[in-house]
PDB file as gemmi writes it, atoms N, CA and C in Angstrom:
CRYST1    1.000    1.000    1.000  90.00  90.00  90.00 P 1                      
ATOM      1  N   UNK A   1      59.968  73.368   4.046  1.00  0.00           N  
ATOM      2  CA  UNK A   1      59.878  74.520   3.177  1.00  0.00           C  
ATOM      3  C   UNK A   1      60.429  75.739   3.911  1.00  0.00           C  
ATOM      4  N   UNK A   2      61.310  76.680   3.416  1.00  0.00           N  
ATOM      5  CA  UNK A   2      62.317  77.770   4.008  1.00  0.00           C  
ATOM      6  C   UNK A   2      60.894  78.996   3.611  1.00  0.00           C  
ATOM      7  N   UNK A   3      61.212  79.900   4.877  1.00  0.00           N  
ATOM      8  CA  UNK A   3      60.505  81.069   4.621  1.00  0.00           C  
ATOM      9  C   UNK A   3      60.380  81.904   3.143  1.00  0.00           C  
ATOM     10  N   UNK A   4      61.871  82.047   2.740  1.00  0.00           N  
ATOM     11  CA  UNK A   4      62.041  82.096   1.062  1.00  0.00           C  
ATOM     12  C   UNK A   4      61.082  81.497   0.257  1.00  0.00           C  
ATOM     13  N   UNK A   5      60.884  80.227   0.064  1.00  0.00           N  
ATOM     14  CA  UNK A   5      60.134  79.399  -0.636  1.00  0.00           C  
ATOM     15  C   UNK A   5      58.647  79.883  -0.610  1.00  0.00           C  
ATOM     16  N   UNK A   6      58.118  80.017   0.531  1.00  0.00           N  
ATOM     17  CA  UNK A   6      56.421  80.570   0.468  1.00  0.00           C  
ATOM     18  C   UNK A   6      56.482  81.741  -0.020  1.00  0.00           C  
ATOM     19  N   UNK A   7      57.532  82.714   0.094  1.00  0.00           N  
ATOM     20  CA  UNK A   7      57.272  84.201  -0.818  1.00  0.00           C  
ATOM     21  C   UNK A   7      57.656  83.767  -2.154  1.00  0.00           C  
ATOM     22  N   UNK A   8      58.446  83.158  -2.212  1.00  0.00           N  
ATOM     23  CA  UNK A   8      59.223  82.853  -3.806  1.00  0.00           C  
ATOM     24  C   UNK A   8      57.365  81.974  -4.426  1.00  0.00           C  
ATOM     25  N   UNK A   9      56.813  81.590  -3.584  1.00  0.00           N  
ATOM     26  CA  UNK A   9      55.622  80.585  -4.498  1.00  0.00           C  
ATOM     27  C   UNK A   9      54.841  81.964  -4.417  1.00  0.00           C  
ATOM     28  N   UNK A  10      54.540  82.821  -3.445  1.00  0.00           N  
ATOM     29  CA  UNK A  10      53.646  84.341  -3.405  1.00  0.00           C  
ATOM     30  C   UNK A  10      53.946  85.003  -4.682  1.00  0.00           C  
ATOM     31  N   UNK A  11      55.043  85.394  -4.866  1.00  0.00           N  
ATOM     32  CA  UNK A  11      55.366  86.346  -5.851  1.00  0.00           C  
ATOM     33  C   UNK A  11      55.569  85.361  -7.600  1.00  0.00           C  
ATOM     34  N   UNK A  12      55.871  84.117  -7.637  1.00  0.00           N  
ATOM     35  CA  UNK A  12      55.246  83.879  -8.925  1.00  0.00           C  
ATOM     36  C   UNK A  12      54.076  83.598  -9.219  1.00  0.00           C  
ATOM     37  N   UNK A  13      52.973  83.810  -7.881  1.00  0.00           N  
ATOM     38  CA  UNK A  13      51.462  83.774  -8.489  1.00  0.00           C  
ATOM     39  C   UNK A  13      51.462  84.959  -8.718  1.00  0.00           C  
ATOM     40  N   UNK A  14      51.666  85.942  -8.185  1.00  0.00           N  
ATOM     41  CA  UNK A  14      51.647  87.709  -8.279  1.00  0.00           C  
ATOM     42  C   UNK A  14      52.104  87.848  -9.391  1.00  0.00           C  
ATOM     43  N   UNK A  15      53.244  87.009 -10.575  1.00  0.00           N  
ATOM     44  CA  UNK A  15      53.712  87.046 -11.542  1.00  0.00           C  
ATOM     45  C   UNK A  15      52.489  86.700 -12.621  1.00  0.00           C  
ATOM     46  N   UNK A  16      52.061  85.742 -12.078  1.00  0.00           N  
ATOM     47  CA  UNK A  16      51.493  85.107 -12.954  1.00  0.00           C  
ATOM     48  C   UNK A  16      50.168  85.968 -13.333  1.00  0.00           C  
ATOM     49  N   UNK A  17      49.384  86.808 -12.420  1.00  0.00           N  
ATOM     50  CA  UNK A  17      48.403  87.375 -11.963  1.00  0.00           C  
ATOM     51  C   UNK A  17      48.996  88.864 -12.905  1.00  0.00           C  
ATOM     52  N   UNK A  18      49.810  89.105 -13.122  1.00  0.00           N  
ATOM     53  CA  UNK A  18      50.424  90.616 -14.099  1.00  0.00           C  
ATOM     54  C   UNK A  18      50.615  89.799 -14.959  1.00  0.00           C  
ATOM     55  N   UNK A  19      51.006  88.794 -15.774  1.00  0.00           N  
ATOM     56  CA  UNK A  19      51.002  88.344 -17.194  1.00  0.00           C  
ATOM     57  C   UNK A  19      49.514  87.980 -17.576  1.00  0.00           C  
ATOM     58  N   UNK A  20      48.768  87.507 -16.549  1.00  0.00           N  
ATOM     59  CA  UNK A  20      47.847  87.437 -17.280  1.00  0.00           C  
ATOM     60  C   UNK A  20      46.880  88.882 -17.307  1.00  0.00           C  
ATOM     61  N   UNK A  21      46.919  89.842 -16.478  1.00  0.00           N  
ATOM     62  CA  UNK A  21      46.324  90.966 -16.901  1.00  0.00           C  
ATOM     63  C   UNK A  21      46.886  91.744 -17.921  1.00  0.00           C  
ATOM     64  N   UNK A  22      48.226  91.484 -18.353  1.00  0.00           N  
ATOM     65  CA  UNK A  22      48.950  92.235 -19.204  1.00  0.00           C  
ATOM     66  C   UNK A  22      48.691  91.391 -20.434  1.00  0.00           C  
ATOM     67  N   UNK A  23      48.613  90.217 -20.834  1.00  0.00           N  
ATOM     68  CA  UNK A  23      48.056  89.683 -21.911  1.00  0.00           C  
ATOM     69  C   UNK A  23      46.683  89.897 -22.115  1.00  0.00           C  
ATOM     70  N   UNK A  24      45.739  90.110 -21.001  1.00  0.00           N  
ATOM     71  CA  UNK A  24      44.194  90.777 -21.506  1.00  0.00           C  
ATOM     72  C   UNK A  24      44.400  92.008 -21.827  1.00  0.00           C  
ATOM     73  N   UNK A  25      45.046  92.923 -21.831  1.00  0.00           N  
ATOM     74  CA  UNK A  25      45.442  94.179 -22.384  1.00  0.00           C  
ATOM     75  C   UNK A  25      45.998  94.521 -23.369  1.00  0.00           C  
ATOM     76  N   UNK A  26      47.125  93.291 -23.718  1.00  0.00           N  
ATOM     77  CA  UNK A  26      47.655  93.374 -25.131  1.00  0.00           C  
ATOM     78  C   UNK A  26      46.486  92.935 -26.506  1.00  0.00           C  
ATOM     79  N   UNK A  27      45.670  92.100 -26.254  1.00  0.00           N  
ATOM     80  CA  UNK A  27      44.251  91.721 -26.645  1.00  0.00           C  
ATOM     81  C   UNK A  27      43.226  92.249 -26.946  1.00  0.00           C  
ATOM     82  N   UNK A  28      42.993  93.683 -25.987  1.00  0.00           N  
ATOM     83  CA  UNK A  28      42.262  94.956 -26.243  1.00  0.00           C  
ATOM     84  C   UNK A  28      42.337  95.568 -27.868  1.00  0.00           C  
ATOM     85  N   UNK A  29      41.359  95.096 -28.426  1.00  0.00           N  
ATOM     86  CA  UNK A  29      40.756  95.979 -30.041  1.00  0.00           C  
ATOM     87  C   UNK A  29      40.906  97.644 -29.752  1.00  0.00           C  
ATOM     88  N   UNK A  30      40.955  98.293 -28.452  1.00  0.00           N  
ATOM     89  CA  UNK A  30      40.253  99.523 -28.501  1.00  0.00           C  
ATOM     90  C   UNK A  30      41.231 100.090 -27.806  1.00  0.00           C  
ATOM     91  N   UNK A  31      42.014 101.146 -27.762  1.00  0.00           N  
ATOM     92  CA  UNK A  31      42.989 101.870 -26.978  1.00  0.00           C  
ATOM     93  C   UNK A  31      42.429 103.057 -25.947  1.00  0.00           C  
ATOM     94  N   UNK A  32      42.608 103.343 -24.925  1.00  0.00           N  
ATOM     95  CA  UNK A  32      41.739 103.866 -24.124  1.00  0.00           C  
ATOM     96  C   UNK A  32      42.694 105.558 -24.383  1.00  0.00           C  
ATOM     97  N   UNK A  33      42.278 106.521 -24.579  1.00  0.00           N  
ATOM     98  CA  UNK A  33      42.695 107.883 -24.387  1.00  0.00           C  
ATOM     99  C   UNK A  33      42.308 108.734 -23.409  1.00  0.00           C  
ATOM    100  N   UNK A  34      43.000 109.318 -22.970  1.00  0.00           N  
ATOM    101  CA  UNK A  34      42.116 110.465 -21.943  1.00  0.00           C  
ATOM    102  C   UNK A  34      42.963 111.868 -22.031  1.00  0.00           C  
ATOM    103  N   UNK A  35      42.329 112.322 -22.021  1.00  0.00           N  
ATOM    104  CA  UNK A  35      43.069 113.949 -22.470  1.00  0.00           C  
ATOM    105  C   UNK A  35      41.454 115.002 -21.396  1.00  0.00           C  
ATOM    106  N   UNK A  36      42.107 116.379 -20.844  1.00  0.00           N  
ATOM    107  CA  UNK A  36      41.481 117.407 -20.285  1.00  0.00           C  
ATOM    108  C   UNK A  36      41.073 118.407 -21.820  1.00  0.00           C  
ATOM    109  N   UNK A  37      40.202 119.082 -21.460  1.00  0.00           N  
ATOM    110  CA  UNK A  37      40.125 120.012 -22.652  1.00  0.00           C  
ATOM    111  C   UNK A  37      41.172 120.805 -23.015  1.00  0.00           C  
ATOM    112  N   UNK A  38      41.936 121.025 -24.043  1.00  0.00           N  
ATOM    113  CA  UNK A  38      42.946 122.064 -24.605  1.00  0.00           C  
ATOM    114  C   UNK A  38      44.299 121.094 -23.977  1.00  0.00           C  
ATOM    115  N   UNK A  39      44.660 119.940 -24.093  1.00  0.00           N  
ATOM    116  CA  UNK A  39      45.405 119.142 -23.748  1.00  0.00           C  
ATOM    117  C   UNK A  39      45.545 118.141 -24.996  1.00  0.00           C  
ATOM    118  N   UNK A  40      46.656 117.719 -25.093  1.00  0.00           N  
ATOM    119  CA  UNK A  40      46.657 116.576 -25.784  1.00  0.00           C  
ATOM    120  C   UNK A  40      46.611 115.180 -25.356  1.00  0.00           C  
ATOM    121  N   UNK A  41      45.557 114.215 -26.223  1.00  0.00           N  
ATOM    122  CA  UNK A  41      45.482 112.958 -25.467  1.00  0.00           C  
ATOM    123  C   UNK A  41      46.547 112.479 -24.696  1.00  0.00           C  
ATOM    124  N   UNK A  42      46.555 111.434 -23.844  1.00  0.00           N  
ATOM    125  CA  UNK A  42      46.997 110.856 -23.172  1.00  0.00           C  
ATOM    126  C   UNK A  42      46.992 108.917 -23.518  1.00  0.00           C  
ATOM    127  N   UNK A  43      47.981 108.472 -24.063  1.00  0.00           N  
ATOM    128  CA  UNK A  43      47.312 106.761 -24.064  1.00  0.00           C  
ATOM    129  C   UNK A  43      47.358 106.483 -22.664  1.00  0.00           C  
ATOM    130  N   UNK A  44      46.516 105.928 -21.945  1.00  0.00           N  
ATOM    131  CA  UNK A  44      46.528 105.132 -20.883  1.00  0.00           C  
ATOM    132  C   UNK A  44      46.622 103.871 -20.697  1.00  0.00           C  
ATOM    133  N   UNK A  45      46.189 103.104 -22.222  1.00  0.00           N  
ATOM    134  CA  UNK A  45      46.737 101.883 -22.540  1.00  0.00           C  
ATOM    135  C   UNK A  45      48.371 101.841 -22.260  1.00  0.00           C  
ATOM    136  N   UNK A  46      48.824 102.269 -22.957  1.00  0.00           N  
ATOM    137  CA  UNK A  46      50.377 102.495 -23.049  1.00  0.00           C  
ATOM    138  C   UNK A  46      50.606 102.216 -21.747  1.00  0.00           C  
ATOM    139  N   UNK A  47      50.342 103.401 -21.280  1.00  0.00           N  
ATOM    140  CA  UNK A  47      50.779 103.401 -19.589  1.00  0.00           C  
ATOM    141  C   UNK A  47      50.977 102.490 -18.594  1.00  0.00           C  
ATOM    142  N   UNK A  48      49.694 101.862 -18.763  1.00  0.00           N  
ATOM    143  CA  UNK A  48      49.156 100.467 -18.453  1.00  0.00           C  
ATOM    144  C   UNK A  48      50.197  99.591 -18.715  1.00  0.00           C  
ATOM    145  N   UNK A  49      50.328  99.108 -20.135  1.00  0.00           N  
ATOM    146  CA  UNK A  49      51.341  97.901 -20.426  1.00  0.00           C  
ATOM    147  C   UNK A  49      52.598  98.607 -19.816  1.00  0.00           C  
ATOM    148  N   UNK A  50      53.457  99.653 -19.785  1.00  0.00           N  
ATOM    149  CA  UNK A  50      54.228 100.316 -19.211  1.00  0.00           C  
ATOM    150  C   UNK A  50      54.531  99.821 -17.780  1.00  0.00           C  
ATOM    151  N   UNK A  51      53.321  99.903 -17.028  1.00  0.00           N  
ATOM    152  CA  UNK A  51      53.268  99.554 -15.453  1.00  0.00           C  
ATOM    153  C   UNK A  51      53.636  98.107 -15.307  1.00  0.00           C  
ATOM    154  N   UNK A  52      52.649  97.683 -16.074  1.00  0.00           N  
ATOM    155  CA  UNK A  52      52.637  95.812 -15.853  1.00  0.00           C  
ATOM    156  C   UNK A  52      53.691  95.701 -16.216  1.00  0.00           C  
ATOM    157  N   UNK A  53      54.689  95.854 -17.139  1.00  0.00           N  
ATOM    158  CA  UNK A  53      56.138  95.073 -17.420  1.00  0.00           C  
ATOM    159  C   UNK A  53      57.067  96.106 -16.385  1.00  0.00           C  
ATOM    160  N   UNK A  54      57.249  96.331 -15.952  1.00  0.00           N  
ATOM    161  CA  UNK A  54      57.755  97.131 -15.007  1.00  0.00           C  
ATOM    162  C   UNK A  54      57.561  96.550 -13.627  1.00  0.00           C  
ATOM    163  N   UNK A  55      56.196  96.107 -13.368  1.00  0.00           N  
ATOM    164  CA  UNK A  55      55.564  95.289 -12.353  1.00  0.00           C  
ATOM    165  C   UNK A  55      56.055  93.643 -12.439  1.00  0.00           C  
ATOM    166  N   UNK A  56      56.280  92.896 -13.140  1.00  0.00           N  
ATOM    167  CA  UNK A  56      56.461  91.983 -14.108  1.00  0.00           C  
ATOM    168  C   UNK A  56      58.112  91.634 -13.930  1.00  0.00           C  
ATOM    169  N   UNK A  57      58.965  92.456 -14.445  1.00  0.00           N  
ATOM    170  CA  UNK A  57      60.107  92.687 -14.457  1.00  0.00           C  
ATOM    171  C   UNK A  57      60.504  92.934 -12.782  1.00  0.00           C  
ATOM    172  N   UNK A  58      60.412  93.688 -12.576  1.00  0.00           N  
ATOM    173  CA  UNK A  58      60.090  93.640 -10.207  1.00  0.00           C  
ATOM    174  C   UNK A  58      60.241  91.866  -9.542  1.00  0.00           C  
ATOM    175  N   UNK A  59      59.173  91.497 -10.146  1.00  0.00           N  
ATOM    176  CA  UNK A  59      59.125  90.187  -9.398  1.00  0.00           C  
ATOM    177  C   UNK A  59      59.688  89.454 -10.016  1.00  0.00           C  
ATOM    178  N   UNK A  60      59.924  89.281 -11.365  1.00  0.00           N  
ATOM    179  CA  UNK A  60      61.610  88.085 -11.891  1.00  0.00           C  
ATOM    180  C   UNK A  60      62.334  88.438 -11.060  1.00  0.00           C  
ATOM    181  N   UNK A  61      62.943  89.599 -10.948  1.00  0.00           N  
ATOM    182  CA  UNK A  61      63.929  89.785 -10.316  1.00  0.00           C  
ATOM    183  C   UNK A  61      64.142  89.453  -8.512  1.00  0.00           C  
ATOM    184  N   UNK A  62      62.887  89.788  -8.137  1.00  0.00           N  
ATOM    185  CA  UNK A  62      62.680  89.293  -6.882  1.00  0.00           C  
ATOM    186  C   UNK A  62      62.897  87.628  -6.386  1.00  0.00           C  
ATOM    187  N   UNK A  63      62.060  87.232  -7.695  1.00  0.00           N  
ATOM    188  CA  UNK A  63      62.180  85.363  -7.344  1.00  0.00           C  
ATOM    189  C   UNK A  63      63.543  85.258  -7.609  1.00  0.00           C  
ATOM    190  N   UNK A  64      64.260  85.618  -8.646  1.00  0.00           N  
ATOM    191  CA  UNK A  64      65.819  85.459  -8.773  1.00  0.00           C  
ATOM    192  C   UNK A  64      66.820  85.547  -7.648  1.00  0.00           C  
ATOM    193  N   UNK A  65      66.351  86.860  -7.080  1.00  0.00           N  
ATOM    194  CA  UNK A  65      67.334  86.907  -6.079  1.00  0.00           C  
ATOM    195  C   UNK A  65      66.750  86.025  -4.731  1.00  0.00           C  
ATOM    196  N   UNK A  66      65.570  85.445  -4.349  1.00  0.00           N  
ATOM    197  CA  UNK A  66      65.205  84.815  -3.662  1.00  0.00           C  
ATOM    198  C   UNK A  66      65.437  83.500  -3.659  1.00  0.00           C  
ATOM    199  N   UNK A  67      65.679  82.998  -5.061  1.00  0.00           N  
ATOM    200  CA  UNK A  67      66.115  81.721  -5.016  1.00  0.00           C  
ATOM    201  C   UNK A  67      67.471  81.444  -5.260  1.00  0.00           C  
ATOM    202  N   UNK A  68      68.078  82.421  -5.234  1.00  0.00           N  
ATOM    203  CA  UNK A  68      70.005  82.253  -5.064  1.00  0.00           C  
ATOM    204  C   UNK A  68      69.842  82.330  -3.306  1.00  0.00           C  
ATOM    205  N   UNK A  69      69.099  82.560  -2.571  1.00  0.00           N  
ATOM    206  CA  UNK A  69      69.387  82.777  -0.677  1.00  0.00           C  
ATOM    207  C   UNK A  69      69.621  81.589  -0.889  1.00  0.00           C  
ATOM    208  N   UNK A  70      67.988  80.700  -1.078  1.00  0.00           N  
ATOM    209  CA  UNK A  70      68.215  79.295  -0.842  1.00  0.00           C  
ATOM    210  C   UNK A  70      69.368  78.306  -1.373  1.00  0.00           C  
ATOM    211  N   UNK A  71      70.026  78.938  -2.371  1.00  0.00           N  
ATOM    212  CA  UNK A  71      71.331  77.972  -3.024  1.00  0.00           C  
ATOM    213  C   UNK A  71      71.772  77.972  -2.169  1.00  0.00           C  
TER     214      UNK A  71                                                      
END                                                                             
């Protein structure tokens, strides 16, 4: 097994570990808001799914380019 290979198996559990928190979030009945007084809300849900596919999208790309070294 090439050094590649143990991060390439690291980062699709790390994948796997943001799809599944990002599917318990898409699942959420209740949208979380937060706003200061004299401010307008804020979704933090949003934000959230925002991060995770962003987070998500990071590590495809990571295993991608990790498993073209080994080609």
């Amino acid at each position: 097994m090439t050094k590649q290979s143990r991060i390439i198996e690291e980062l699709e559990r790390e994948l796997a570990n943001v799809t599944s928190l990002s599917h318990a979030l898409n699942l959420r009945q209740v949208r979380v808001a937060q706003h200061a007084p004299g401010t307008a809300p804020i979704d933090i849900t949003d934000q959230y799914e925002a991060g995770l596919r962003k987070a998500s999208n990071a590590l495809l790309k990571a295993v991608a380019v990790l498993k073209n070294v080994d080609a």
